[in-house]
C-alpha positions as CSV (number, residue, x, y, z in Angstrom):
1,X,0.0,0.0,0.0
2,X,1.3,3.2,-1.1
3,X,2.2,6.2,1.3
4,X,-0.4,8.5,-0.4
5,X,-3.3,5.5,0.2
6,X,-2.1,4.6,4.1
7,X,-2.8,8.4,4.7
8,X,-6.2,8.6,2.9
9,X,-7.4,5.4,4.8
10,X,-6.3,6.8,8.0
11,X,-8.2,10.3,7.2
12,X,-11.4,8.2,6.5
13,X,-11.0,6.2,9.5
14,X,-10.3,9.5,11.7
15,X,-13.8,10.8,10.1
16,X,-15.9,7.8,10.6
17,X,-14.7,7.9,14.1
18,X,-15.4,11.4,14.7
19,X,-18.9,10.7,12.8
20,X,-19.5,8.0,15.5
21,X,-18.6,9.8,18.5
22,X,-21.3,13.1,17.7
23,X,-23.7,10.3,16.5
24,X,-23.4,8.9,20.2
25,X,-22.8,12.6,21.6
26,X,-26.1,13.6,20.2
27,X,-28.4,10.3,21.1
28,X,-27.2,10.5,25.1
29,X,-28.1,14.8,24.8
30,X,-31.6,13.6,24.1
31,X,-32.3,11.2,27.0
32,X,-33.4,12.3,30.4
33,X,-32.5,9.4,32.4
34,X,-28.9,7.5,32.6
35,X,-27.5,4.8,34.1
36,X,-24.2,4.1,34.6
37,X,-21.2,2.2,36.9
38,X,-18.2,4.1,38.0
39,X,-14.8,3.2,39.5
40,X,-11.8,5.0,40.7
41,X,-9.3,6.0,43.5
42,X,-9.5,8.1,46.5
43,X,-6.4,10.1,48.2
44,X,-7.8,10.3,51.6
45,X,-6.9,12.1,55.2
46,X,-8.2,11.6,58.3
47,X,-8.1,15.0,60.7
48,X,-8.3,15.1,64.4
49,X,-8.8,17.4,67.2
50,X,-5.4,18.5,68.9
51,X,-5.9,15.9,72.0
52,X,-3.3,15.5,74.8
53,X,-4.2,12.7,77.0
54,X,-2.8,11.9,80.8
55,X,-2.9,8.5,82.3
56,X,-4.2,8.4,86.0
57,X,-1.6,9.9,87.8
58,X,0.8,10.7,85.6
59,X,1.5,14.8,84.4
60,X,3.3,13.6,81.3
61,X,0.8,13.6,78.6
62,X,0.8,11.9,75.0
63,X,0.0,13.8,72.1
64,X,-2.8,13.0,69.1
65,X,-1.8,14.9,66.0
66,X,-2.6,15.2,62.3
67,X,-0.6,14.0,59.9
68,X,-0.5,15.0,56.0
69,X,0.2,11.5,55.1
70,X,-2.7,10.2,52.6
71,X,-3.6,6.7,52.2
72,X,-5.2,5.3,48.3
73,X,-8.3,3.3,48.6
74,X,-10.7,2.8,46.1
75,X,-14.1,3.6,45.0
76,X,-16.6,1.5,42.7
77,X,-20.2,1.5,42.4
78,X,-23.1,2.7,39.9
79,X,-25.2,6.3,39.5
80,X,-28.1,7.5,37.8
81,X,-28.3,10.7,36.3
82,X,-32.0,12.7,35.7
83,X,-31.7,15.6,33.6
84,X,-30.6,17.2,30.5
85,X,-28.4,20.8,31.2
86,X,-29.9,20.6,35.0
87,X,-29.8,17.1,36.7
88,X,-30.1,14.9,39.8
89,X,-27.5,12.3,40.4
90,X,-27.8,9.4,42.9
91,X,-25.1,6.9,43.6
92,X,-24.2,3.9,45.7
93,X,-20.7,3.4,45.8
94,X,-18.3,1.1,47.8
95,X,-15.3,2.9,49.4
96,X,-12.2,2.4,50.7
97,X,-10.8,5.0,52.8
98,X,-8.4,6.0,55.5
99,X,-5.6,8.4,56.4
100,X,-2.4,8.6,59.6
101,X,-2.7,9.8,63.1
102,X,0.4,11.0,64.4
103,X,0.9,10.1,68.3
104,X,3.4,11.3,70.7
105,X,3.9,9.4,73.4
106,X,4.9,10.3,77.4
107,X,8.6,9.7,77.2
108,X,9.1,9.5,73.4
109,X,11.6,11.6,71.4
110,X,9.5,10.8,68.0
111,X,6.3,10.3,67.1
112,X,4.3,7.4,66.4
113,X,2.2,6.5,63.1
114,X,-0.8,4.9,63.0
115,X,-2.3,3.7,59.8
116,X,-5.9,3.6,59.8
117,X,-7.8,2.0,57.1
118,X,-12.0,1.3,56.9
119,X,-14.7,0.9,54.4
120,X,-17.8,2.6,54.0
121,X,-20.8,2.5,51.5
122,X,-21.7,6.1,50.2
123,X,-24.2,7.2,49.0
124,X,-23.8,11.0,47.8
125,X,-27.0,12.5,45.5
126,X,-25.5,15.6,43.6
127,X,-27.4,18.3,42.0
128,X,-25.9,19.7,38.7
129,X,-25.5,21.8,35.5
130,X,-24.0,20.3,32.5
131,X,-22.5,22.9,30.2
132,X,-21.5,20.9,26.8
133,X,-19.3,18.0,27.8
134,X,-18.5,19.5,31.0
135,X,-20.2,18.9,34.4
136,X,-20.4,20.5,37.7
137,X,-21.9,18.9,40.4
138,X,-22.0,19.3,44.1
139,X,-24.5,17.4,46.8
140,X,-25.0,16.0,50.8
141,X,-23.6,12.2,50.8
142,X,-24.7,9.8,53.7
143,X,-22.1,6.8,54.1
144,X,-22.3,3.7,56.3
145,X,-19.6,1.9,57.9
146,X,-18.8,-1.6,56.9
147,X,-17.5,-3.4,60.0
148,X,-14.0,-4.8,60.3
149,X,-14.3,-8.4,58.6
150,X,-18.0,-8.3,57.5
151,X,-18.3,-8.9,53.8
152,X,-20.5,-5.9,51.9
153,X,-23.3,-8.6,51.1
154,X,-23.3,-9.2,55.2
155,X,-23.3,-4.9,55.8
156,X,-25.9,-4.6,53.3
157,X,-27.9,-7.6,53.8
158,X,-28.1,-5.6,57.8
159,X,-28.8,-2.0,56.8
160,X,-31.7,-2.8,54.0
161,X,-33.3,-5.1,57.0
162,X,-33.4,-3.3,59.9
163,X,-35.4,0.0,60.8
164,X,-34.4,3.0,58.9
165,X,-34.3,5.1,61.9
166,X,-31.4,2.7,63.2
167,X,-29.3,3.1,59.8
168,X,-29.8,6.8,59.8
169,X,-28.2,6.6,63.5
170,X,-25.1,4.7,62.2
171,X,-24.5,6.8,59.1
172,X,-22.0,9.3,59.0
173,X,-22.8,12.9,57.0
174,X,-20.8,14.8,54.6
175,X,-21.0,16.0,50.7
176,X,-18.9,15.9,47.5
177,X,-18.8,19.0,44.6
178,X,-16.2,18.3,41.7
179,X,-16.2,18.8,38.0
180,X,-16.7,15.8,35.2
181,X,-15.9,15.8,31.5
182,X,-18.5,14.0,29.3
183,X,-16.9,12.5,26.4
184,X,-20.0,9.8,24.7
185,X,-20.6,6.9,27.0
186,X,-17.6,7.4,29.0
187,X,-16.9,9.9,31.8
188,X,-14.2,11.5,33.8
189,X,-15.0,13.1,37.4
190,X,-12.9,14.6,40.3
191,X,-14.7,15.6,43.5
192,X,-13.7,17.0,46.7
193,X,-15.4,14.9,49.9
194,X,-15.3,16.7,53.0
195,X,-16.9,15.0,56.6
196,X,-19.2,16.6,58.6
197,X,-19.9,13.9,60.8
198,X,-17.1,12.4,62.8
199,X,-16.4,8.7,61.6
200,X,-15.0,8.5,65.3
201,X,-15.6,9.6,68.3
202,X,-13.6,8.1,72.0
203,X,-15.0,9.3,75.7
204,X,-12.0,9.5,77.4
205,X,-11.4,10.6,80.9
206,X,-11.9,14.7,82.0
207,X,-14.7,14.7,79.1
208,X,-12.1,15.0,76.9
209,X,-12.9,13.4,73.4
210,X,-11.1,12.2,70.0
211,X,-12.5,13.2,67.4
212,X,-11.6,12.4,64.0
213,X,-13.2,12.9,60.1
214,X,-11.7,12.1,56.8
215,X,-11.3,14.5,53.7
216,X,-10.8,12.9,50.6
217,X,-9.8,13.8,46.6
218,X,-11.3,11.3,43.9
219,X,-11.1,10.7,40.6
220,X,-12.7,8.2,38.5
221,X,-14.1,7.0,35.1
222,X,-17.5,5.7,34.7
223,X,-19.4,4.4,31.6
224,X,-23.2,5.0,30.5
225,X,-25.1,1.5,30.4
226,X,-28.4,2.3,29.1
């Protein structure tokens, strides 16, 4: 095949391609209702209250700190989106998250770092206004803890079951905005998630408490089923 024939195939190729890609751009513009899985990675942080805590009888206190470290998890679940140039968006979504808690101990010349890592199910619902292939998007997010060991069949089997008021009690409270770039069935989002709700929270002696909530950054890629 000659040079001038490899380029000409390669131009037609490029067009029907191009041709395909408005075709598909233009048939998802005119539906109000999408559904659609997403997957991705978070870059999580957990942040505490400054906490010094004494043991009886002792003046020497140890030290609970932040610490700028940020742990990768994951995030993989589906959405539904309702709405042309103004939409709702609902999601489930299975989350790994987590962050470092720095601790100074009585005595110590260094601190100490504690990994923590837990899963949640989130489940954000985002209002937001599409502006050609670009998104914004911001909304409240509830999120349930996953217990240590317990498969997400076993957490979910527990909190479709019981009373709602119960779940509501467990869930933790915070919200996601972030922009997304629409390109035909697939899409690209980044998203800020800030707690409002403290995913921990320890009695400890004097009323003192520890108090801790995790901040995350996402990105993902999801992909329009029907």
């Amino acid at each position: 095949m000659t040079t001038i024939k490899k380029i000409t195939l390669a131009f037609l190729v490029a067009v029907l391609g191009i041709q395909i890609a408005h075709a598909q751009f233009g048939r998802l513009q005119k539906k109000l209702v999408y559904v659609g899985i997403r997957g991705g990675a978070n870059f999580s942080q957990l942040r505490t209250d400054g906490l010094q805590i004494a043991k009886p009888g002792a003046s020497v206190k140890d030290f609970f700190n932040n610490n700028s470290a940020a742990r990768t998890g994951y995030v993989l679940g589906a959405y539904a989106r309702i709405g042309r140039k103004f939409f709702v968006q609902p999601e489930v979504l299975f989350s790994t998250k987590g962050g470092t808690v720095e601790i100074l101990k009585a005595g110590a010349t260094a601190p100490v770092n504690v990994d923590v890592q837990f899963s949640q199910i989130d489940i954000p619902v985002l209002l937001g206004l599409k502006l050609g292939p670009l998104r914004l998007n911001a909304g409240p997010m509830a999120s349930l803890n996953i217990a240590q060991g317990n498969a997400l069949g076993d957490a979910l089997k527990v909190y479709t079951t019981q009373n709602i008021n119960k779940t509501i009690e467990q869930a933790t409270f915070g919200y996601q905005a972030g922009v997304g770039l629409d390109l035909g069935s697939f899409n690209i989002d980044l998203r800020y998630e800030g707690g409002l709700s403290n995913i921990s929270q320890l009695n400890l002696q004097n009323n003192a408490q520890f108090n801790s909530r995790v901040n995350l950054w996402q990105i993902s890629l999801g992909y329009i089923l029907f």
